[in-house]
C-alpha positions as CSV (number, residue, x, y, z in Angstrom):
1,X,90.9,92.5,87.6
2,X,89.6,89.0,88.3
3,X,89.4,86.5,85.0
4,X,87.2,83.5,85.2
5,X,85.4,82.0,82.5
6,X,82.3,83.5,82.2
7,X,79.1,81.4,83.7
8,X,75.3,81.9,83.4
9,X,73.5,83.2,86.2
10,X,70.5,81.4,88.3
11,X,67.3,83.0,86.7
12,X,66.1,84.9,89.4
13,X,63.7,83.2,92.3
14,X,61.6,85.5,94.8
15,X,63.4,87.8,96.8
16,X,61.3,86.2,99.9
17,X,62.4,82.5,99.1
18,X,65.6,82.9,98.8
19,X,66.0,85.1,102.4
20,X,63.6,82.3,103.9
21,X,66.3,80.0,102.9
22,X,69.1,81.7,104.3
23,X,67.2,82.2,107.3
24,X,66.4,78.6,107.7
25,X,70.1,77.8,106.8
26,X,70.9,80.4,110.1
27,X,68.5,78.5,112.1
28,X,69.7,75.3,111.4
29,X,73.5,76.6,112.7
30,X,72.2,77.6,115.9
31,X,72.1,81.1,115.4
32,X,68.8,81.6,116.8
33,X,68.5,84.8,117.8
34,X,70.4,86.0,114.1
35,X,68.2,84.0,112.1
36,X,64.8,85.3,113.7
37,X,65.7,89.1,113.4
38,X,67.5,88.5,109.3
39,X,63.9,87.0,108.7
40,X,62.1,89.7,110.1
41,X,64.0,92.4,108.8
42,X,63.5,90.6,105.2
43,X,60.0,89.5,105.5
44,X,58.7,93.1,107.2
45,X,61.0,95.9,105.8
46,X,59.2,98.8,105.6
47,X,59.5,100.7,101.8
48,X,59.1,103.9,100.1
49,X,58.5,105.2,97.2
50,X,62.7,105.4,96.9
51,X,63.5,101.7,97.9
52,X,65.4,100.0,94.8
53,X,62.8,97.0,94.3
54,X,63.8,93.5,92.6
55,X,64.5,94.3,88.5
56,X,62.9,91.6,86.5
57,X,64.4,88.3,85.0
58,X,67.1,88.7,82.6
59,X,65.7,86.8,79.1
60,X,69.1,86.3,78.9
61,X,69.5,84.1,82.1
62,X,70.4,80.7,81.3
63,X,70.1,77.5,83.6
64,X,73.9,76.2,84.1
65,X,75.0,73.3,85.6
66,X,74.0,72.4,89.4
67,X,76.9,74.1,91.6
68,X,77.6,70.5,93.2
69,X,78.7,68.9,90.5
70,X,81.7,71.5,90.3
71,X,85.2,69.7,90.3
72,X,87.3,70.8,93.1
73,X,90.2,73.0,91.4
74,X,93.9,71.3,91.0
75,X,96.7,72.9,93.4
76,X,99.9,73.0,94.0
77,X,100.9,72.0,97.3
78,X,103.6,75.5,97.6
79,X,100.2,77.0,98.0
80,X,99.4,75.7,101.1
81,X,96.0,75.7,101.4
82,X,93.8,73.7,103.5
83,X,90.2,73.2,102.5
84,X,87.6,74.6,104.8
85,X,85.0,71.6,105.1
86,X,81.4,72.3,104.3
87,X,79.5,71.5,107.3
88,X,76.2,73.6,105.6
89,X,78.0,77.1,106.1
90,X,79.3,77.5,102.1
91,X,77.4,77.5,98.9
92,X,76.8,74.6,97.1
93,X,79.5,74.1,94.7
94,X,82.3,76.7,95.8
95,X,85.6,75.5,97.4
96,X,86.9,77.3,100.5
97,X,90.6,77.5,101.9
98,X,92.8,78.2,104.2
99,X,95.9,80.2,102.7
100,X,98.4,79.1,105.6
101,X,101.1,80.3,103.2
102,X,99.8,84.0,103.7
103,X,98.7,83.6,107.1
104,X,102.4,82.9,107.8
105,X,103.7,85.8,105.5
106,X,101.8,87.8,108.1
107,X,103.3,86.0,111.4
108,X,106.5,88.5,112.2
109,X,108.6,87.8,115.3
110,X,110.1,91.4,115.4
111,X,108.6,94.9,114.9
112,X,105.4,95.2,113.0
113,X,103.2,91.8,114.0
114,X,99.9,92.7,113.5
115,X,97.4,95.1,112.6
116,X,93.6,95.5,111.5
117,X,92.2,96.0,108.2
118,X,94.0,95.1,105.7
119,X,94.3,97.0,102.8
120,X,95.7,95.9,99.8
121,X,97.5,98.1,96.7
122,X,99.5,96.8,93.6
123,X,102.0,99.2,92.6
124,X,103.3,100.3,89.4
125,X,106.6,98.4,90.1
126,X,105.0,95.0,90.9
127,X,105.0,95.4,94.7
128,X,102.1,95.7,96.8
129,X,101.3,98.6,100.2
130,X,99.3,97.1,102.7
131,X,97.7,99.6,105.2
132,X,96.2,98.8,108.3
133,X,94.6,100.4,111.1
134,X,95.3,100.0,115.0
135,X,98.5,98.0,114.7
136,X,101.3,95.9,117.0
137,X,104.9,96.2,117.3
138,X,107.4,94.9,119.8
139,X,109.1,91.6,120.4
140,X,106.9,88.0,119.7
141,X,108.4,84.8,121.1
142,X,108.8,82.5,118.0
143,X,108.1,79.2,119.5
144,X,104.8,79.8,121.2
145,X,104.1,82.9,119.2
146,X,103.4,85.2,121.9
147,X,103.7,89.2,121.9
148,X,105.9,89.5,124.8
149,X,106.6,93.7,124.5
150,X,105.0,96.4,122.5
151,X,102.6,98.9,122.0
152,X,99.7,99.9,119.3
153,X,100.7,102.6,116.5
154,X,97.4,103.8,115.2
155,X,97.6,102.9,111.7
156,X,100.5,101.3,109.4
157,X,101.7,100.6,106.2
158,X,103.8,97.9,104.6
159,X,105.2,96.7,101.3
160,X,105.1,93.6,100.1
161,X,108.2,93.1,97.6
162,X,108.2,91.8,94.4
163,X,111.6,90.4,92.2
164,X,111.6,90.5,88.0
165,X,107.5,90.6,88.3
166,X,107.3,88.0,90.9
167,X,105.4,88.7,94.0
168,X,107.5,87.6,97.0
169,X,105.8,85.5,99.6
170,X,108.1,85.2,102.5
171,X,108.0,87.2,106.0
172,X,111.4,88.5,104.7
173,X,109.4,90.1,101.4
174,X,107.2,91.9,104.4
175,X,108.4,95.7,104.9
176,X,107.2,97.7,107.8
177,X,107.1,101.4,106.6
178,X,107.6,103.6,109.6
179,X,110.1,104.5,112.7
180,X,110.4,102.9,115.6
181,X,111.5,104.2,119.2
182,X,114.4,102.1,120.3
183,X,116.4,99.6,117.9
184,X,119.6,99.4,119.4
185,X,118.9,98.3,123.1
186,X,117.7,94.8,123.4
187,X,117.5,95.7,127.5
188,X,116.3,99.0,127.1
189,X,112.7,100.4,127.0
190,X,110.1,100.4,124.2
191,X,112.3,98.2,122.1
192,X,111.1,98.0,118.9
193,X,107.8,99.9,119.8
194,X,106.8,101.6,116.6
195,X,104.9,105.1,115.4
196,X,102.3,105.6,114.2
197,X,102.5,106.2,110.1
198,X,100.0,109.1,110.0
199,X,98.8,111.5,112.9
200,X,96.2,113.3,113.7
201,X,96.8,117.5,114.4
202,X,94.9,116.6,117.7
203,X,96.0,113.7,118.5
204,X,96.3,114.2,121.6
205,X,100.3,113.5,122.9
206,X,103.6,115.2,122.2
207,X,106.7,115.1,120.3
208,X,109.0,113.3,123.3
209,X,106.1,111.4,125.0
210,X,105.7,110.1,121.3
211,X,109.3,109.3,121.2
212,X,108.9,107.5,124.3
213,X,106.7,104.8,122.5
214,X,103.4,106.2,123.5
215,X,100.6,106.6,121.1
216,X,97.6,109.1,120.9
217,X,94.9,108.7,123.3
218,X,92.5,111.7,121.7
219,X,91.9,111.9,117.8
220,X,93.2,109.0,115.5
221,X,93.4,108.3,111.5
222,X,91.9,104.8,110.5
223,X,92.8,103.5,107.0
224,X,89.8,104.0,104.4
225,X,91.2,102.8,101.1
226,X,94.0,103.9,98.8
227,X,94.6,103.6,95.0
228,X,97.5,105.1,92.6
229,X,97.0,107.8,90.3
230,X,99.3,110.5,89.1
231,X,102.3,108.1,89.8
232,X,101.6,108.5,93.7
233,X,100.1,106.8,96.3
234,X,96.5,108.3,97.3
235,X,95.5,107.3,100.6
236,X,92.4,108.1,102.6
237,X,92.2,108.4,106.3
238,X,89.1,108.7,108.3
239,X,89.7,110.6,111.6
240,X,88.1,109.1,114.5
241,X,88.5,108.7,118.3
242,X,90.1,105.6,119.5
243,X,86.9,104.1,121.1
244,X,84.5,105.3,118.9
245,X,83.3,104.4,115.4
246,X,81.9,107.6,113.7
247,X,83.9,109.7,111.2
248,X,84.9,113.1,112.1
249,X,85.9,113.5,108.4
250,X,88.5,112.5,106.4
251,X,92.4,113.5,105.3
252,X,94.1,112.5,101.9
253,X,97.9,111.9,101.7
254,X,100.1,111.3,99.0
255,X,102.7,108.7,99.3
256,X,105.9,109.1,96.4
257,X,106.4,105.8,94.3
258,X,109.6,107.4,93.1
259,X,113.0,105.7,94.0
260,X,113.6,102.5,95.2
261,X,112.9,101.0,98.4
262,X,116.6,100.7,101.1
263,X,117.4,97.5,102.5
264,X,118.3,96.9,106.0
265,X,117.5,100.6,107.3
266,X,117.0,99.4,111.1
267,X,119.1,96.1,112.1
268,X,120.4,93.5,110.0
269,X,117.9,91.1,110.7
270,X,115.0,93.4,109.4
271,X,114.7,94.6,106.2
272,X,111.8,97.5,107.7
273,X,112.9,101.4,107.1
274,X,112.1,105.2,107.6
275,X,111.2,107.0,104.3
276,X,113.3,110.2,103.9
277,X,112.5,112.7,101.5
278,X,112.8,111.8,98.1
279,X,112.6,108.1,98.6
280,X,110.1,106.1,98.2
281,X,106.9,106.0,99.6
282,X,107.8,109.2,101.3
283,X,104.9,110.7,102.7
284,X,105.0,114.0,100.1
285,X,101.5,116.2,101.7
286,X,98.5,115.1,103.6
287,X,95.5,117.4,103.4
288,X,93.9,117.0,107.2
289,X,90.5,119.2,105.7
290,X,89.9,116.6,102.3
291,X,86.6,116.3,103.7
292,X,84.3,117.2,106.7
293,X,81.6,115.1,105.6
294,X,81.0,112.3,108.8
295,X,79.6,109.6,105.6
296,X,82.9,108.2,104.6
297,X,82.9,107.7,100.8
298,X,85.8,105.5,99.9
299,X,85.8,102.6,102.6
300,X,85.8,100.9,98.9
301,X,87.0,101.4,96.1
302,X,86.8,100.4,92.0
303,X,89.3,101.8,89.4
304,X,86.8,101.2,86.5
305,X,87.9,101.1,82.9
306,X,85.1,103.9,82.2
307,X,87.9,106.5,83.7
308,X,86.1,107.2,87.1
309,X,87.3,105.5,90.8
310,X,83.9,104.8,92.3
311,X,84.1,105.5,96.1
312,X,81.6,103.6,98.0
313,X,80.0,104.9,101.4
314,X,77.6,103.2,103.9
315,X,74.6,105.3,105.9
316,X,74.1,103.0,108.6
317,X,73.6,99.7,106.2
318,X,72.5,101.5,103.4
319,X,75.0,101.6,100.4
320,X,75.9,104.9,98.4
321,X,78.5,105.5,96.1
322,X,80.7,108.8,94.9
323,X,83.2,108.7,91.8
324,X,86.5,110.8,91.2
325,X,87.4,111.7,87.7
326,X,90.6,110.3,86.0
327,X,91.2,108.0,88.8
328,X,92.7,110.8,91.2
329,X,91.0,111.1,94.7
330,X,92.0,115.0,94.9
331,X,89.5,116.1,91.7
332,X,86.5,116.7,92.4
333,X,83.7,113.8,93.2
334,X,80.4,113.8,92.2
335,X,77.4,112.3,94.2
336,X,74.9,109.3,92.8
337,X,71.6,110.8,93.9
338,X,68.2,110.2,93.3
339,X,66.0,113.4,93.3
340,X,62.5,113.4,94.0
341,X,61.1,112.6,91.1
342,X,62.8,109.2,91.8
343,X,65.8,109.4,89.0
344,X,69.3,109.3,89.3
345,X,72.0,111.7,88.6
346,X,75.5,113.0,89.5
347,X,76.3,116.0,91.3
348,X,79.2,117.8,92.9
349,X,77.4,118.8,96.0
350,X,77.6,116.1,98.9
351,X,74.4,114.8,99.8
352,X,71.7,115.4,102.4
353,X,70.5,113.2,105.0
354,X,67.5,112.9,102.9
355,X,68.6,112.8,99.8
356,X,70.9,109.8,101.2
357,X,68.1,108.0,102.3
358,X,66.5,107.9,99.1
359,X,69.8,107.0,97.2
360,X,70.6,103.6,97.8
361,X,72.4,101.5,95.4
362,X,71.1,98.4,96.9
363,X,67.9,96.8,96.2
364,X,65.5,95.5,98.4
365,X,66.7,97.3,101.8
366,X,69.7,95.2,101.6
367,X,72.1,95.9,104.4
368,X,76.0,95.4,104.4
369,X,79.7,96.0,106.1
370,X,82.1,97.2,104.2
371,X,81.4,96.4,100.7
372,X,84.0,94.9,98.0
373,X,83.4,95.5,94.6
374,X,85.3,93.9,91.8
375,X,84.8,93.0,88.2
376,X,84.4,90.1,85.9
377,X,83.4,89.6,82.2
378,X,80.4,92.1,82.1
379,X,79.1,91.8,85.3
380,X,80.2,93.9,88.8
381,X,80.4,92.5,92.1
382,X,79.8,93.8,95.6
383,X,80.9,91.1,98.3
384,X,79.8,92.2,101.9
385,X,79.9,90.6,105.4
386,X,76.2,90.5,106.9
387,X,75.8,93.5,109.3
388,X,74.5,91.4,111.6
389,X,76.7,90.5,115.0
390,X,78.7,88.5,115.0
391,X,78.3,89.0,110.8
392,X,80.1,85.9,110.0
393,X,77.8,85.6,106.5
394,X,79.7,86.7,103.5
395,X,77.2,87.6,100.8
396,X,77.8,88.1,96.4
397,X,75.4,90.7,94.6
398,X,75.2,91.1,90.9
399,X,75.4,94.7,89.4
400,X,75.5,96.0,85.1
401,X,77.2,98.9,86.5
402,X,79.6,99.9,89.8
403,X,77.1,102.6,90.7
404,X,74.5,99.5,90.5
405,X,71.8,98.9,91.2
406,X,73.5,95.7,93.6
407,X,70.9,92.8,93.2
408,X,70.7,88.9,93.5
409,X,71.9,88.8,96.9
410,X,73.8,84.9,97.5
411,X,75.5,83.8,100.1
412,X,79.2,82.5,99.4
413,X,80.3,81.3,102.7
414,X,80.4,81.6,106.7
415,X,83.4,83.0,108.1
416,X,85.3,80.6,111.0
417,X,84.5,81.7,114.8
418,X,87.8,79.1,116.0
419,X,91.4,79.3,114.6
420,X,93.6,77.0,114.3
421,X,96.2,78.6,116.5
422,X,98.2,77.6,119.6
423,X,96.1,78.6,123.0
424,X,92.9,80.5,122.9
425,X,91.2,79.6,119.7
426,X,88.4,81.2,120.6
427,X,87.7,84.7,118.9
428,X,85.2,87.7,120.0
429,X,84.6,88.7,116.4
430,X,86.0,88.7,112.9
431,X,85.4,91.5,110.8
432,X,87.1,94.1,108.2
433,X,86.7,91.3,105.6
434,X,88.6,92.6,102.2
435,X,89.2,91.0,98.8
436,X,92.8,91.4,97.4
437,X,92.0,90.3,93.5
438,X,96.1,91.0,92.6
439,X,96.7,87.7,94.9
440,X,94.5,85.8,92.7
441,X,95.9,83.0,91.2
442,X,93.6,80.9,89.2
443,X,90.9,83.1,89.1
444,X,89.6,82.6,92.6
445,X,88.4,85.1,95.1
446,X,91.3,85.9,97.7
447,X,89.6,87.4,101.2
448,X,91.3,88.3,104.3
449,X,89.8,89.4,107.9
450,X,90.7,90.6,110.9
451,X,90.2,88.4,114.5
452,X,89.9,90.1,117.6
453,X,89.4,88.1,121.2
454,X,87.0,88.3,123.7
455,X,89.4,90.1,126.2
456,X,92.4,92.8,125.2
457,X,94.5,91.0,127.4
458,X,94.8,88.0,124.8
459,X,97.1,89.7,123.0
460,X,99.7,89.5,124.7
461,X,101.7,86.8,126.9
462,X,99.8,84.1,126.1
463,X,100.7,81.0,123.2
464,X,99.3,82.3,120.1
465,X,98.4,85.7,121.3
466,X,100.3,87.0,118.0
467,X,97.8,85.4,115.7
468,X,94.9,87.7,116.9
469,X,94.5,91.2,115.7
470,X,96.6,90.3,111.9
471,X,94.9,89.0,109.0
472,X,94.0,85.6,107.8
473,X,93.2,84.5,104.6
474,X,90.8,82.2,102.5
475,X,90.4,81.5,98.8
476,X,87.3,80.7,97.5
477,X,87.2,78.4,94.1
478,X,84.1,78.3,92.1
479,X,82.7,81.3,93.5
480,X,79.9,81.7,91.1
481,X,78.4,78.5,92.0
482,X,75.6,80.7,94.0
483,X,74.1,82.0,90.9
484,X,74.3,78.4,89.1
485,X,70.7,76.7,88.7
486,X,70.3,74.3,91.6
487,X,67.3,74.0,93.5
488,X,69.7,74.5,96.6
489,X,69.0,78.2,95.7
C-alpha cells in the first residue's frame, strides 16, 4: 500500500469546467483532432436513467495549499532519475521522472529482452514476478543495443530477486522463468530463442515445431493480472488470437512459491531457469475453462483490507468491477450490478449485456484503459490512460470505496511520444501503463508502459531496437497536487 501524508482535496468545480480545461490544455499541444472529439464526447454525452452523475461537495473538503508551491522532493542520486520537464503536459505541482535505474534493470543482452505489459507481484519472500505478454528472446548487441536473433514467446514471467529484505536492482537480480530452445550452440539455430510460459490447448503448433523455436500462430494467452493467495501464485490469462484484441475467455494457473529459486540453471553467465516439479514457481495446474465470459474481470486488481480482491473489467470504456472472497481468484466472484430500480448489489451470476451497461462504476460516462487502483489513507484511487489514440493522458479519480463510485477525474501527466534511446526515437504508441506501488520509495507513484514503433521491423537490427517493446518507468512526486486548490484546476 502507498503511504503519503494525507492532503485535502480541491472542493469540487463543475464537471463541464474542468473537461473544458483539459480540452483546451489538448488544444494548446496540438492535438487537434483529440481535443475536439474529448470535448464533444464530455460536453454532449448522452445519459440515462443509470449514468453515475457528479455526487455533491464533500463539507469536509478543505482548500490546501496551491499545487505550485510544492517543493520538489530530495533524491539520492543511486536512484537515477531524470526529471521530466513540464512543458504544460503535467499537473501543476507534481514532479515527474525518468527511472533510468529501472529502465536499465530491464535492458538484457541475452535471453529474455523485452516484453509487453508489465505486471508486477511482491511475493511472500520479498521477491517480486513480473508477467508480460508478447515477449523477446535471443541475442542483443550490447553496444548499440540491437536485437540481432530471436523470436516472440507469447507471454513470460520473471523474478525479480531480493537479498535479507532488500529488493535487488541489477539486470543480474532479473530471472527469466521459462525454457529456451538452444543454449549450448552459439553457431547453431534459434540460440537462445525462448517458449512461451503458458499455452493455449489450440494454439496452433506442435511439440517439435515448438522445440524448433517457433511460436503459436492460432490461439494465445495474454497476461491479465495475478496476486497470491493460499501460498501460491494466481495468475489470470485471457485467451485471445494473436492479431486480435477480444477475449475468448479466460484460464487461471497456479504457480508454487515453495522452495527456493536455482542459480545458474542455463549457462554461467545467466542466472535464468526451468521450473521442475516441486520447485519454485512451478506451474502446479492451470484451469483453461476458469471462465468463458469475453468481459475480462481482473485486467486490475485490489487486495483490499475488507477480505475481498476486487477484479476490475472494462465494456468498451465503461468500468465494472467483480470481487473474489478471501483473496483467492478460484472462489467464487460476485458481480457489482445495478438492477432496475437503479441500486446496487452483488451477485454470483455474471452479468448481462444490459445489466453491464447500466453498472458502471464511473461517473459521468467516464471512459478509461486499463484502470489501476490503489489505496491511500481513506481514499481509493483509479489511475487510467485516456482511451483516446494515441492515449498519452494519464488521469487520477477519487473513490470511498474500490467498487466506487470513481469521481473527480484530474489529470496527472502526459506520457512521452520520443525516447531517449539510440536510433529511432520515435514511437507508434505507448500503452499498457501499470502502477507498481511495492517500488515505491518515498511515497510516490511508480508507472511503467510499454513502447511499440511505427513499423515491426524496428525491432530488430537497428541501434536501440532493444529499447522498444520492454518497459520504461516514471515516478511521479506530489501526485496529489491535482486535487489541491489552485485555480489551475
Amino acid at each position: 500500500m502507498i503511504t503519503l501524508k494525507k492532503s485535502a482535496f480541491l472542493r469540487k468545480r463543475s464537471v463541464l469546467k474542468k473537461r473544458l480545461q483539459l480540452s483546451h490544455q489538448s488544444f494548446m499541444l496540438g492535438s487537434l483532432q483529440v481535443s475536439i472529439t474529448f470535448a464533444l464526447a464530455c460536453c454532449f454525452s448522452s445519459c440515462d436513467d443509470f449514468d453515475i452523475v457528479s455526487t455533491a461537495n464533500d463539507p469536509n473538503m478543505q482548500e490546501a495549499p496551491v499545487g505550485g508551491n510544492a517543493e520538489p522532493p530530495t533524491l539520492q542520486a543511486e536512484w537515477q532519475l531524470q526529471m521530466v520537464p513540464d512543458i504544460g503536459r503535467q499537473a501543476e505541482g507534481t514532479f515527474v521522472y525518468k527511472d533510468l535505474k529501472y529502465n536499465d534493470l530491464f535492458r538484457r543482452n541475452i535471453g529474455w529482452n523485452g516484453g509487453e505489459s508489465a505486471v508486477s507481484v511482491p511475493l511472500p519472500d520479498g521477491n517480486i514476478v513480473w508477467l508480460f505478454d508478447e515477449s523477446y528472446t535471443g541475442i542483443v548487441d550490447p553496444v548499440n543495443n540491437a536485437r540481432l536473433t530471436g523470436n516472440q514467446p507469447r507471454n513470460s514471467m520473471l523474478v525479480q530477486r531480493s537479498s535479507d529484505g532488500i529488493l535487488g536492482e541489477t539486470p543480474d537480480d532479473l530471472v527469466y522463468i521459462g525454457d529456451y530452445v538452444n543454449v549450448t550452440d552459439p553457431e547453431g539455430k534459434a540460440y537462445m530463442y525462448g517458449k512461451t510460459l503458458l499455452r493455449h490447448p489450440q494454439g496452433g503448433r506442435n511439440q517439435t515445431q515448438i522445440d524448433a523455436g517457433q511460436i503459436d500462430n492460432n490461439n494465445i494467452y495474454r497476461v491479465v493480472d495475478a496476486t497470491v493467495a493460499n501460498g501460491q501464485l494466481q495468475v489470470l490469462w485471457r485467451a485471445t488470437t494473436p492479431t486480435a484484441t477480444a477475449s475468448q475467455g479466460c484460464a487461471l494457473a497456479i504457480y508454487s512459491l515453495d522452495g527456493t529459486m536455482p542459480a545458474n540453471a542455463f549457462i554461467p553467465q545467466l542466472p535464468d531457469y526451468l521450473p521442475a516439479p516441486g520447485q519454485y514457481l512451478y506451474q502446479e495446474s492451470v484451469n483453461h475453462e476458469f471462465s468463458k465470459n469475453r468481459t475480462v474481470f481482473g485486467i486490475n486488481l485490489y487486495e483490499d483490507a475488507d477480505g475481498y480482491t476486487y477484479l476490475y473489467a472494462l465494456n468498451g470504456g465503461d468500468l465494472l468491477v467483480a470481487r473474489a472472497p478471501q483473496h483467492d481468484l478460484s472462489a467464487t466472484w460476485e458481480y457489482y450490478v445495478r438492477n432496475v430500480a437503479g441500486q446496487f448489489q452483488w451477485q454470483e451470476a455474471p452479468p448481462t449485456i444490459e445489466e453491464m451497461l447500466r453498472s458502471v462504476i464511473m461517473e459521468n460516462g467516464y471512459q478509461c484503459q486499463l484502470p489501476q487502483v490503489f489505496k491511500d489513507g481513506d481514499q481509493y484511487y483509479p489511475l487510467t490512460q485516456s482511451p483516446a489514440d494515441p492515449g498519452t493522458t494519464v488521469f487520477l479519480y477519487t473513490a470511498p470505496t474500490p467498487y466506487g463510485p470513481f469521481s473527480n477525474q484530474q489529470m496527472l501527466f502526459c506520457l512521452p511520444d520520443r525516447l531517449d534511446k539510440l536510433g529511432l526515437q520515435t514511437i507508434n504508441s505507448i500503452s499498457h501503463v501499470r502502477i507498481h506501488p511495492e517500488l515505491s520509495r518515498q511515497g510516490e507513484l511508480v508507472l511503467s508502459a510499454s513502447t511499440q514503433p511505427a513499423n515491426a521491423n524496428d525491432n530488430y537490427n537497428y541501434p536501440g531496437s532493444a529499447d522498444f517493446q520492454r518497459p520504461h518507468f516514471f515516478r511521479i512526486y506530489n501526485w496529489k497536487a491535482p486535487f489541491f486548490a489552485s485555480e489551475a484546476y
